[in-house]
Each structure stands twice: as structure tokens, then as C-alpha cells.
C-alpha positions in Angstrom: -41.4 -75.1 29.3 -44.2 -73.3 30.1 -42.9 -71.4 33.1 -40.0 -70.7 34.9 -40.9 -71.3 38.0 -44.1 -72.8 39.8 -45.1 -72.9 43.4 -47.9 -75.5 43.9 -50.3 -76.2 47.0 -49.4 -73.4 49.1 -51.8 -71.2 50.7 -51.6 -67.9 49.0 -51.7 -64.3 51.0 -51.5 -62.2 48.5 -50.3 -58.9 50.2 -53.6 -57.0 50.2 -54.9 -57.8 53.4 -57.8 -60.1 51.9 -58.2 -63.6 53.1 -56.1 -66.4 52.2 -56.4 -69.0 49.5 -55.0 -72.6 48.5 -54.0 -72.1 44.4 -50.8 -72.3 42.8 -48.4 -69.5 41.2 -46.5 -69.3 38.3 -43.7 -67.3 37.3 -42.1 -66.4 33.9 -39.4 -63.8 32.9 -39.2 -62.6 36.6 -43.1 -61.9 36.7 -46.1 -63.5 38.6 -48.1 -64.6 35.3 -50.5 -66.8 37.1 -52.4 -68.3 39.9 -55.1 -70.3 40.7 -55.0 -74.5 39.9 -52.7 -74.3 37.3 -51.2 -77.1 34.6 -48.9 -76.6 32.4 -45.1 -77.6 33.2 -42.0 -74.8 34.3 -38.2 -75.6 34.6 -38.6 -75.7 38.6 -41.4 -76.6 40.7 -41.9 -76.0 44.4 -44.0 -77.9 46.7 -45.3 -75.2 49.3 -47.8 -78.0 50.6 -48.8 -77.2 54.2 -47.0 -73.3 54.3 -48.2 -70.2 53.5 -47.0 -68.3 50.2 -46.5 -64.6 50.4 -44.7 -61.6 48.6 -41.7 -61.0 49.8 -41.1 -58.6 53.0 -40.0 -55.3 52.5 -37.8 -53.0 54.9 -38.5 -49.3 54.2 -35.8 -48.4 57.1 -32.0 -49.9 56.3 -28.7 -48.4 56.6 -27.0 -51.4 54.1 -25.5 -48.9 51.6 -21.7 -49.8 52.4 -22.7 -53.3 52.9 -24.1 -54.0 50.1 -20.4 -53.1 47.7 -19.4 -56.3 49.3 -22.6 -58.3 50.2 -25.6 -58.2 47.3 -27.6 -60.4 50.2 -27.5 -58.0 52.7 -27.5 -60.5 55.2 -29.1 -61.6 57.4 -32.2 -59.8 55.6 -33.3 -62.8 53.2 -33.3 -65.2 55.6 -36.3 -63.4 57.6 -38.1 -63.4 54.3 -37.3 -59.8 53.2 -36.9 -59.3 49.4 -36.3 -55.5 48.9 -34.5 -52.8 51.7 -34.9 -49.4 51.7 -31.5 -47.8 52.1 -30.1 -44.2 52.3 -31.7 -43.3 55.3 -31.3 -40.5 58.1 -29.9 -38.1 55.6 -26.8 -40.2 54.8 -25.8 -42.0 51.3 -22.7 -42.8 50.0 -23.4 -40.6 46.5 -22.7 -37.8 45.5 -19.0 -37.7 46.4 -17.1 -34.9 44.8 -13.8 -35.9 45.5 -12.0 -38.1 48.4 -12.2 -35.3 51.0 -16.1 -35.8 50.7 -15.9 -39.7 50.7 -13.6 -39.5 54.1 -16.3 -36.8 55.5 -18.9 -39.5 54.6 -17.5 -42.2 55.9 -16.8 -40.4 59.3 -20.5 -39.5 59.6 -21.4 -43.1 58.8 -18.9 -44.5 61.5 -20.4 -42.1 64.6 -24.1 -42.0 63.5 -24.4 -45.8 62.5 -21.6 -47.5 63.7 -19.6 -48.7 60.6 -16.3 -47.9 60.7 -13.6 -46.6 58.9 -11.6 -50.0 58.5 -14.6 -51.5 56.8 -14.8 -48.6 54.3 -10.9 -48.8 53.6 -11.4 -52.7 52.9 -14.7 -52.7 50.6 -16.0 -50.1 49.7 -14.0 -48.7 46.9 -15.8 -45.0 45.9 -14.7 -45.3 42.6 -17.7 -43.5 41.8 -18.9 -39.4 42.0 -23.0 -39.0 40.8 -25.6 -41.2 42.5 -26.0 -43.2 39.3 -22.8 -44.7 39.4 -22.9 -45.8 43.0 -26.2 -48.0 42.4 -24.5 -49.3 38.5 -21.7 -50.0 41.2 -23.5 -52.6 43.4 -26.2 -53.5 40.4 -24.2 -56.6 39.7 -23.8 -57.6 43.3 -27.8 -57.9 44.4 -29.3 -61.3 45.5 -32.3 -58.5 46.8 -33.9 -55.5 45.9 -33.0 -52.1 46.9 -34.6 -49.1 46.9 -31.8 -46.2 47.7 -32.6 -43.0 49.2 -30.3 -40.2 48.3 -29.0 -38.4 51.5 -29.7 -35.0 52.1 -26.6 -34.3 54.0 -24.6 -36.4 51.4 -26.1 -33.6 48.7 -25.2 -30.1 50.4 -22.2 -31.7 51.7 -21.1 -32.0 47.4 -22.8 -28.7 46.5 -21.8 -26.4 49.4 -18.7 -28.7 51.0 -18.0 -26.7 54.9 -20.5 -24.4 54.0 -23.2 -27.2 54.4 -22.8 -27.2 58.3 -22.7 -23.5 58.0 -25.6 -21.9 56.9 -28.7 -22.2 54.6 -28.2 -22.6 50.9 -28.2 -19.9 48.2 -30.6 -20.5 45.8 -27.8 -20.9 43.1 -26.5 -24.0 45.7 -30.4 -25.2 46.0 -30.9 -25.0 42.3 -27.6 -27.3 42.1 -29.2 -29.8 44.4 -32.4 -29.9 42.5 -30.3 -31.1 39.6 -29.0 -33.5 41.5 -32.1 -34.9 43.0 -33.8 -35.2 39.4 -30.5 -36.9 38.2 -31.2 -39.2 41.1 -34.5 -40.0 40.3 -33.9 -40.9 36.8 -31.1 -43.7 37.9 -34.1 -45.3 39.8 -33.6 -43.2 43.6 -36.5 -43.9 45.7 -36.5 -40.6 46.9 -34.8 -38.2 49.9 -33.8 -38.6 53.7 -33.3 -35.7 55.9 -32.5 -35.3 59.3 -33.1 -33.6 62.8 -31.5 -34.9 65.3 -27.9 -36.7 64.2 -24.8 -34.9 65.0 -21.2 -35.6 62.9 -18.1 -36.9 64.7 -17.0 -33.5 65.6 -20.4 -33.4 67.7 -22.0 -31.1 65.1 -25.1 -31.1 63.5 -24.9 -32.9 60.2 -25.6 -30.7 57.1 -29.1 -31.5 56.7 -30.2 -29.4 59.8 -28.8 -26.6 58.6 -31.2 -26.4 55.9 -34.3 -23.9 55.4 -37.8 -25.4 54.6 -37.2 -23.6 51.4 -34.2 -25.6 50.7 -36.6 -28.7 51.5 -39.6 -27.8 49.4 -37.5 -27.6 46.3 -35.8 -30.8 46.7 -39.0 -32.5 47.3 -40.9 -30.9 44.2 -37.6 -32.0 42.0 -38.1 -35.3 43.6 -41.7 -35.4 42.6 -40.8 -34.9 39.1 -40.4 -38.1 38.9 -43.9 -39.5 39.5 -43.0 -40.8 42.7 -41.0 -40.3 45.7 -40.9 -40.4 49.7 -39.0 -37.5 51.9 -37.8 -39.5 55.1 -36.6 -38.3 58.1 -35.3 -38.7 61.7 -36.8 -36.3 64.3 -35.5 -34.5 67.1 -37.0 -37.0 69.2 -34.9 -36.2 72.8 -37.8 -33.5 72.9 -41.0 -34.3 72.5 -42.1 -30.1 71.4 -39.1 -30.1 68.9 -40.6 -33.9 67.2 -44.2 -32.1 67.2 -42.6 -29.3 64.9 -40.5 -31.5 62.8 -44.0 -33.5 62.4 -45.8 -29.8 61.5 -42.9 -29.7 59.0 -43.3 -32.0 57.5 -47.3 -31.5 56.8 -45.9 -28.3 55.4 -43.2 -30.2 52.7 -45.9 -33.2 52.0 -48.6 -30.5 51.3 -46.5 -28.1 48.9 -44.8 -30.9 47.1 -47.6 -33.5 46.9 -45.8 -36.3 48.2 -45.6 -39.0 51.3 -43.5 -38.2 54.1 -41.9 -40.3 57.2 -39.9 -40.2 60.3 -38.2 -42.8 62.3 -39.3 -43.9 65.0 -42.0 -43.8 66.5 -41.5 -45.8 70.4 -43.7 -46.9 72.9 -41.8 -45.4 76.5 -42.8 -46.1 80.1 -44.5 -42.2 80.2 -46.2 -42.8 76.8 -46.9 -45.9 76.2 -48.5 -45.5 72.9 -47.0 -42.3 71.7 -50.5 -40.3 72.4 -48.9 -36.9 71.4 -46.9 -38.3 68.2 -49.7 -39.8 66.9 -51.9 -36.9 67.6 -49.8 -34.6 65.5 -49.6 -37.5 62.8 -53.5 -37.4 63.0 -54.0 -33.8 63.0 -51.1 -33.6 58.8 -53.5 -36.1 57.8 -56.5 -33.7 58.4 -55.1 -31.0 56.7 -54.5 -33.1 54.2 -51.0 -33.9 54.0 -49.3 -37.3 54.2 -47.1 -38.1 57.3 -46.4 -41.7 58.7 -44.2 -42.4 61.4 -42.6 -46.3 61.4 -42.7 -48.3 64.1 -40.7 -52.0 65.2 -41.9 -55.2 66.6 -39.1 -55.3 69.2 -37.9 -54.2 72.3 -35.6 -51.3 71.6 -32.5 -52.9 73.6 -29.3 -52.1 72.7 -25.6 -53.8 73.8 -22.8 -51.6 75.1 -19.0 -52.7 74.9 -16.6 -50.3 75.6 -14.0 -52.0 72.5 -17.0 -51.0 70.4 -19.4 -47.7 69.8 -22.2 -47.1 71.9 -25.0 -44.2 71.5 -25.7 -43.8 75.3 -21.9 -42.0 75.4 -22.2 -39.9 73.2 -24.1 -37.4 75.4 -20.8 -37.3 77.9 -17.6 -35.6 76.0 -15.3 -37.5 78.5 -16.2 -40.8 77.6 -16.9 -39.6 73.9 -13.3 -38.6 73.2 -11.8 -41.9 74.8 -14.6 -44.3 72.9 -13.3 -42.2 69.5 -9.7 -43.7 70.1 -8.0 -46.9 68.7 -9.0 -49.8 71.4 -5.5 -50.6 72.7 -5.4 -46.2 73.6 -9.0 -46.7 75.2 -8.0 -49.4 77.3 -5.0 -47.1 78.9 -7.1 -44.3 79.3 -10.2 -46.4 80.8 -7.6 -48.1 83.1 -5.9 -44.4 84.2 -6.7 -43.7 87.9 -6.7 -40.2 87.1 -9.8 -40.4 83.8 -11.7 -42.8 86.1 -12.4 -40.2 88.6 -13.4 -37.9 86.0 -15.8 -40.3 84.0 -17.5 -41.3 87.1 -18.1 -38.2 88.0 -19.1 -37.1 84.6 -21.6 -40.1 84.1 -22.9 -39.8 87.6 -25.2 -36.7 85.6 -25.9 -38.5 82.2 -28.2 -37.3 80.6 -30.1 -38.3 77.3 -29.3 -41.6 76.5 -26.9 -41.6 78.7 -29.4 -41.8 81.6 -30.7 -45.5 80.8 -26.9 -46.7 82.0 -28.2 -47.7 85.6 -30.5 -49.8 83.9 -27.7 -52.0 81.8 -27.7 -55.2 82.9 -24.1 -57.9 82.8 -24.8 -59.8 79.1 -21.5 -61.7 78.2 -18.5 -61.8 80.0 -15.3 -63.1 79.0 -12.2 -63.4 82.3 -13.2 -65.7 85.5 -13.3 -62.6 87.7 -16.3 -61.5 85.6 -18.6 -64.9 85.7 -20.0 -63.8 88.9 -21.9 -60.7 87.3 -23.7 -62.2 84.6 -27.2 -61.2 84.5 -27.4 -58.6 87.5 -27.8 -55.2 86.8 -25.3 -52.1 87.4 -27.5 -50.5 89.9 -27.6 -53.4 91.9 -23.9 -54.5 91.3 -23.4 -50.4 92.5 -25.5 -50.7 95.6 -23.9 -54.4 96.7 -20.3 -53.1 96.0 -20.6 -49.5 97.4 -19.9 -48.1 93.7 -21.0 -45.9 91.1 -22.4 -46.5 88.0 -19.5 -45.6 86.2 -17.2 -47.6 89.0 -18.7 -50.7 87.9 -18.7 -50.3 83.8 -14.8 -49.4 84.4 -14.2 -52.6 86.6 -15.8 -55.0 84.6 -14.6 -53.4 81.5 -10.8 -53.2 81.8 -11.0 -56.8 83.4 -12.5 -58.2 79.8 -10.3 -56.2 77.5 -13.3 -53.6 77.6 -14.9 -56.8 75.4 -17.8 -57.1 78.4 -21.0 -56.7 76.6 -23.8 -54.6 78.5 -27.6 -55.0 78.0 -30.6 -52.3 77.9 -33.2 -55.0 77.7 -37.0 -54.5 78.0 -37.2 -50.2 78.7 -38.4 -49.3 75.4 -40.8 -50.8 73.8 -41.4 -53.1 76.0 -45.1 -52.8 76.2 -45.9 -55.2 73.7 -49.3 -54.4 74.1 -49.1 -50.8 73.3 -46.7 -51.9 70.6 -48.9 -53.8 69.1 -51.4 -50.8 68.9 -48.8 -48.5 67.2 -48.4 -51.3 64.7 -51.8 -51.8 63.8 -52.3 -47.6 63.6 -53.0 -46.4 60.3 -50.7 -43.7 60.6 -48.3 -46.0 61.1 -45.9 -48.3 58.7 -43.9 -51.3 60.1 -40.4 -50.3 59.6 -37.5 -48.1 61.8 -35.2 -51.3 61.9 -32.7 -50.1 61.0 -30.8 -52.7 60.2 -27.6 -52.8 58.5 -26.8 -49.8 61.1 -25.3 -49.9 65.0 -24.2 -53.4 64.2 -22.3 -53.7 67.3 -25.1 -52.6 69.5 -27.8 -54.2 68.1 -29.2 -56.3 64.6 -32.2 -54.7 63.1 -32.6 -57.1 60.8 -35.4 -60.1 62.3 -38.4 -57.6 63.1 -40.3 -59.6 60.0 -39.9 -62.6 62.1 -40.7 -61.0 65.2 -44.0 -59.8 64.4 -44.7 -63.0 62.7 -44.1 -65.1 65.9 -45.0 -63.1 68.8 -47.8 -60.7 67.2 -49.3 -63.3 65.3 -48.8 -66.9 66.1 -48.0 -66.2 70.1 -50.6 -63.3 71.0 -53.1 -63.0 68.2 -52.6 -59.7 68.3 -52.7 -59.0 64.3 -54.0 -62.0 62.0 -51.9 -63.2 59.3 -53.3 -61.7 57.0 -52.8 -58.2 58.2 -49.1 -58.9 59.3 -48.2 -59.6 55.8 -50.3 -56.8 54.2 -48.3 -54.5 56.8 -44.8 -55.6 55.7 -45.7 -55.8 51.4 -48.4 -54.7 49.8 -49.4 -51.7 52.2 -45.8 -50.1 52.1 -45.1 -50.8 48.5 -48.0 -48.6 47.8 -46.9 -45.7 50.1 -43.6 -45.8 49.5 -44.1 -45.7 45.2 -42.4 -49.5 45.3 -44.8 -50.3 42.4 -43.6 -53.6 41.0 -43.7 -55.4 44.1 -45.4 -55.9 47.5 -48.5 -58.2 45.9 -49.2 -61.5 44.8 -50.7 -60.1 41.6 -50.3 -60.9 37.9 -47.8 -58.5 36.6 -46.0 -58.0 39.5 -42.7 -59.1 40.3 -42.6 -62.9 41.9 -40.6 -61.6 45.1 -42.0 -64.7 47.1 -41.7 -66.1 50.4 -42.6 -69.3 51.4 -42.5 -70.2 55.4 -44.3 -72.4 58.0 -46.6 -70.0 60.2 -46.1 -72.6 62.8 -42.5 -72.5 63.0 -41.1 -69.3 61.8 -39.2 -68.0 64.7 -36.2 -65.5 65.3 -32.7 -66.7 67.0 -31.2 -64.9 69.6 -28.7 -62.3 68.7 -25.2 -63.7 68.0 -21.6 -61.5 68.0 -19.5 -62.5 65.1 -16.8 -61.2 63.2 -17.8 -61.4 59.3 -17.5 -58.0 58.6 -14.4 -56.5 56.2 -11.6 -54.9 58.1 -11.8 -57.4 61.2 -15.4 -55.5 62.4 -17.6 -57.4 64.4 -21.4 -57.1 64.2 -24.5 -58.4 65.9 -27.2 -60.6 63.7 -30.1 -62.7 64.4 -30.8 -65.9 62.3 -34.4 -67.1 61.3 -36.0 -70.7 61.4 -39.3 -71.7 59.7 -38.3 -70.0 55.7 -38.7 -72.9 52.9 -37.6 -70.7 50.2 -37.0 -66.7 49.2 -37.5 -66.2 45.9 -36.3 -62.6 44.2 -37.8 -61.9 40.6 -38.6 -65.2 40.7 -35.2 -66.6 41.3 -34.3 -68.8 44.6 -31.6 -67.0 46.4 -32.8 -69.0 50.0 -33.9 -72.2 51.5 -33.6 -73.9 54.5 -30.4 -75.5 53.5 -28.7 -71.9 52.9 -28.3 -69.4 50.3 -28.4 -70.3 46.3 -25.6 -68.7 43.8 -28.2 -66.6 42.5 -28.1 -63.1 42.4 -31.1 -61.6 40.4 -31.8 -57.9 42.9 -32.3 -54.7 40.8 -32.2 -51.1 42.2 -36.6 -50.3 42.5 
């Protein structure tokens, strides 16, 4: 045959942003090799008659690194059309590990900053390896999609320095060690680096990234840049806004003395600044001086679900609740159910602050004993006010009554302006990303914001045309982010293809299931309107399901 693979009839958008096109694509030895009305016969042919053709969707902002030892799909991500996830963000990656100490501090910062626990770990993920090489030649032979792996910053002092990395600043013996390890990195096919600002470790301290000098930073990102490419990620100290604008200058500063792109997740649209004016002011002001900062943005509301038999981020700011969530459930329930803690945790929460302070605005999602039924869909406040109760009176109550399984919504705070949203995504200094998916699994999938922007910003508002929607989510990120085999419909390129109905697509609710190794539960959101996903020009997805094949590679 000819080909391997040809999609006929479909109506090509090719990634760059440029109008659309009827013509046919062809595929050998993993490659696009041609388009336009093509003859010649392959080994498969696909009728894309009446849907639109893309390349495949790519998710610069993942935390799927433990997921994907057990699951090369990272699921639910093919099914809303995504063909390549960024992983190894927020400082955190599960190489280099020095020894089982490290692994177990690795796997306790990954189970308080994005909610994967330690009874997943001990089930799948095995840590047979040490160097950063080994872990991706350790989930090589697993991948249905293609990953691009940030190392960790915090994962690299923590094996050069070990309790010295939430200490102090490096040496520049212990920096010189790092650079090693960032160029060994690089070589094994790392995307580049992820840093942090902002998360703390489950003791409550910062994680080892923040402890780190720009000096310390500069030199990892001009070994990174040895390579020819590279990004330096990061998460900002976003709970104040002059502590983000510095982190933003900060990053000018790294971007400008190592050459490269920089970017920091996320970037939100909030009731008092509805399209981040000052954030994208300061992003404005690195690109003048000629530096390169993006912040990422998401589609979606930011809502998030708390259960108190789970994790939830808008604790952590109170130690009282903090140290009871940390528990095994059965200790939590006792201690949730004490006459004695309640007093103290509603006073505590009665003066939440950060996160914490969204609380009144949770709403009664799903409830599970007959005593319960009554509260579904009313908020706390006004569950508070009707009952004469506090806050934390009323999480407590409903709690313990469910077997602290009663599930909590933040819906439509952040966000929520889809308007202003829709701005932010359309800004140049913006990329679409910060889904984070793969991460707080029982709070929230991130995984579905592909979809999202497809059906509400395009087919239901007309707020961005198709064109532009794809080119945001392929060909415009691949570019920035040094992803150069993919991202376009374009000879040469790798046939990451998605084929879907603009008519149809649409994202499902969000569903709670347990599917996760070490009985671990986990939120995800399934897709209609996909035909077919194909990965280096294999067909891992189609309406009917997933295929056996399994063709990722590390990007």
C-alpha cells in the first residue's frame, strides 16, 4: 500500500490559524506525507465526510506523571481530542529519586499539593528507577499519547541537597550538580523545568523550589537551554497580587538571561478583576523589555468539590481542620463527630481565610443518607441563616450524617465571567492551558477544557471562530513550548489527528468513580461528538471506545 493511513473528505484546520479547507490527508510511518485530493490506496481509510480534521490538542498544564506507570491513555484526555500532555508541573516530578526516603518525600508532596495519594503510589507506581531518563524509559512502553515531561525543580534540590533543599540556597558546588542533571534531562527528551511559589509540603512548608536564589534559577535555565529548546514553568504566589507581580518581574529576569519562554499558572478572571488587568499588565510590560512570559488560562469555571473523606485545598489554610483531613477516614470521622473538635473548628473556620474564605459560598452537590435529601442544591449560608448555624455547624452536620462522603460545590465564583474569560483566552500573552488535569482528582477533573472551549466559546457564543480555537490548543503552543513535531497539519509533521463534529462535540458533566489503584476515587468528565483520535497516525479512539494501540513517545 501506498499509505498507512488516509483520512478522506474532511474539512482540514490545519493548526495555523488560516482558514479551513476540504482535501484529504495521508499518513505513512507515523508522518503527515500528504494532503490535498489524494489517490493512491493505504491499509486504513477514514471517512471524515461532514467533520472537521484537526491536529491533535495539546495540554501544556498536567499533573499525569504517576498516572501514566499505570494508564499510557491518560484518561479521560484522548477522548476530548488531546494527543500530547505536558506533565511535571508546579515544581514536582517523580525523577530524580536518590533513594526510597526521596521517593516517600515525593510522594507526600504529591498527595497534599495534587491530591494523589499514598495508596495509589504503593499500588502502581513502582520507582524502580533513580535519573530522569529511566522514569520516561519506564512509562515509554505504556503511551497511547504523547508526553512532554517537565523535570521538577523541587524534585532536583530535593536529590542534590536532601533536608537542606527546604533550608537554604544552594552552593554553587549543589547548583553545578543540578545543572548536570538538567542537561542529562534534556538529552532523555525533558521538555524543560517547573518551579514554584506558592505550594507548601505536607508539613505546611514551603516546598524546596522556593527556597532557591535567582542564581540557582538562571543556571538551571541556561543548562536547560543547552539543549536548543526548553520552557521554565511556574506557579505564582498568587494569594497576593504584589508577590505574583514580582514572580512575573522574575521571571522577565530568567527569560532574558537564559533566552528562553517562560510561564505561570494561572491566570483567573475574579469578581474584583475580571480580566486580570494588573497580571496582564506585568505580562505586557516582560514582553517590552524583551523577554518571554505567558500566563495560561482555562475555559471553565474554576469550581471545585469538597468532601470531607477526601482532600480539599480551601482547608488547608485552617491547622485544625488540616491535621484531622491528614488522618485515615474512619480517625476523621471520630474526630469530626467529637463535641469537643466541633467547637473548635467552628470557631476556627468562622475566620478562614484564603481559600478558606469561599466556604460560605459552597453549595449541597450530592448527598447520600435520607436526612440529607432535603439540602441538595441550597447553599451553606443560607442553610446557616435558616437553621441558626455556622458555617462550620452545617459542613459538620451534613458531613458526619453521609460518612463525611457529602460532596460540596464552589460553582460559578471564579471564572465565571465568561466574557472576560473569553478575553484572557484570546490575549496574546496568553496560552490556553492551567488544567491541570491529572491533579486534585477528588475535587475537580481538569481534563474537558478542549471540549469546553469548543462548545461554549465557539459553537454556543461565537466568541473565538474555529479556526482560532484550534490554532490556540496546537499549532500556537507547540511553537512556544519547543513541541516541534507536532501541533500542525503539515507535511513532515507527526499525524496526531483529531477528527470530531463541530456541531456535536460537547463535554459530560463531572462523574465520581472509583478507577483509580489503591481503591482512590477521582472526578472525570466524558466527551461526545470525537469520530476518531489518532497518535502518530495510529487510532487509539473512536466513538465506540479506545483501540489496543499504544503508539505515544516522550516529545
Amino acid at each position: 500500500m501506498e499509505y498507512d493511513l488516509i483520512i478522506r473528505n474532511g474539512f482540514l484546520i490545519d493548526g495555523t490559524g488560516t482558514k479551513g479547507k476540504t482535501a484529504d490527508l495521508a499518513v505513512r510511518d507515523g508522518k503527515i506525507i500528504a494532503l490535498g485530493d489524494l489517490d493512491g490506496e493505504a491499509s486504513q481509510e477514514f471517512d471524515a465526510q461532514g467533520q472537521v480534521v484537526s491536529p491533535g490538542f495539546i495540554d501544556i498544564h498536567t499533573h499525569f506523571d504517576p498516572q501514566l506507570c499505570w494508564d499510557g491513555l491518560a484518561t479521560p484526555s484522548i477522548e476530548h481530542g488531546i494527543t500530547t500532555v505536558v506533565t511535571g508541573n508546579c515544581s514536582l516530578s517523580l525523577a530524580p529519586i536518590r533513594d526510597r526516603a526521596g521517593a516517600d518525600k515525593i510522594v507526600s508532596m504529591f498527595g497534599v499539593i495534587e491530591d494523589i495519594k499514598k495508596k495509589t503510589f504503593d499500588q502502581a507506581v513502582p520507582f524502580t528507577w533513580n535519573s530522569f531518563p529511566e522514569y520516561l524509559d519506564h512509562i515509554r512502553p505504556k503511551l497511547g499519547i504523547n508526553v512532554g515531561a517537565l523535570i521538577g525543580h523541587s524534585a532536583v534540590r530535593l536529590y542534590v541537597m536532601g533536608a537542606a533543599s527546604q533550608e537554604r540556597a544552594a552552593t554553587q558546588d549543589e547548583i553545578d550538580k543540578m545543572c548536570v542533571i538538567i542537561e542529562e534531562a534534556m538529552a532523555a527528551g525533558a521538555l524543560g523545568i517547573s518551579s514554584s511559589y506558592v505550594d507548601m509540603d505536607e508539613n505546611g512548608h514551603p516546598v524546596p523550589s522556593q527556597y532557591a536564589d535567582l542564581n540557582e534559577k538562571i543556571a538551571l535555565a541556561k543548562a536547560m537551554a543547552k539543549s536548543g529548546r526548553g520552557i521554565w514553568q511556574i506557579v505564582p504566589y498568587f494569594p497576593d497580587l504584589k508577590r505574583e507581580l514580582d514572580n512575573i518581574r522574575e521571571l522577565g529576569e530568567i527569560s532574558l538571561a537564559a533566552g528562553i519562554p517562560c510561564s505561570l499558572q494561572p491566570v483567573l478572571s475574579s469578581p474584583t478583576s475580571p480580566k486580570a488587568e494588573e497580571i496582564i499588565e506585568a505580562l505586557e510590560a516582560e514582553q517590552k523589555r524583551g523577554a518571554q512570559v505567558f500566563g495560561q488560562v482555562m475555559p471553565r469555571c474554576f469550581d471545585l468539590n469538597m468532601r470531607l473523606s477526601e482532600t480539599s485545598m480551601l482547608l488547608f489554610s485552617m491547622p485544625g481542620w488540616k491535621a484531622i483531613m491528614d488522618l485515615p477516614r474512619h480517625d476523621r470521622l471520630a474526630r469530626f463527630s467529637d463535641p469537643e473538635q466541633r467547637s473548635a473548628l467552628v470557631t476556627e473556620m468562622k475566620t478562614a481565610m484564603g481559600m478558606g474564605g469561599a466556604l460560605p459560598f459552597l453549595t449541597v452537590g450530592k448527598v447520600y443518607s435520607d436526612i440529607n435529601q432535603q439540602y441538595c442544591g441550597r447553599s451553606l449560608a443560607e442553610i446557616g441563616q435558616s437553621e441558626g448555624k455556622e458555617i462550620g455547624e452545617v459542613i459538620l452536620d451534613l458531613a458526619v450524617a453521609d460518612n463525611l462522603d457529602t460532596e460540596f460545590q464552589l460553582k460559578n465564583v471564579i471564572n465565571a465571567d465568561k466574557a472576560s474569560v473569553a478575553e484572557l483566552i484570546n490575549h496574546p500573552m496568553c496560552h490556553f492551558g492551567a488544567s491541570d488535569a491529572g491533579a486534585h482528582i477528588t475535587q475537580f477533573c481538569g481534563t474537558g477544557d478542549t471540549t469546553h472551549l469548543l462548545e461554549h466559546y465557539v459553537r454556543e457564543t461565537g466568541h473565538m471562530t474555529l479556526e482560532r480555537a484550534i490554532h490556540r490548543m496546537t499549532g500556537e503552543v507547540a511553537e512556544d513550548w519547543g513541541l516541534f513535531n507536532t501541533g500542525t497539519l503539515s507535511v513532515g509533521k507527526a499525524a496526531d489527528i483529531v477528527v470530531f463534529d463541530p456541531a456535536l462535540v460537547s463535554v459530560g458533566q463531572e462523574e465520581f468513580v472509583e478507577d483509580f489503584p489503591g481503591e482512590a476515587r477521582r472526578y472525570i468528565r466524558r466527551s461526545s461528538g470525537y469520530a476518531a483520535v489518532f497518535v502518530n497516525g495510529e487510532q487509539v479512539y473512536s466513538s465506540a471506545g479506545y483501540t489496543q494501540a499504544r503508539p505515544g513517545r516522550i516529545i
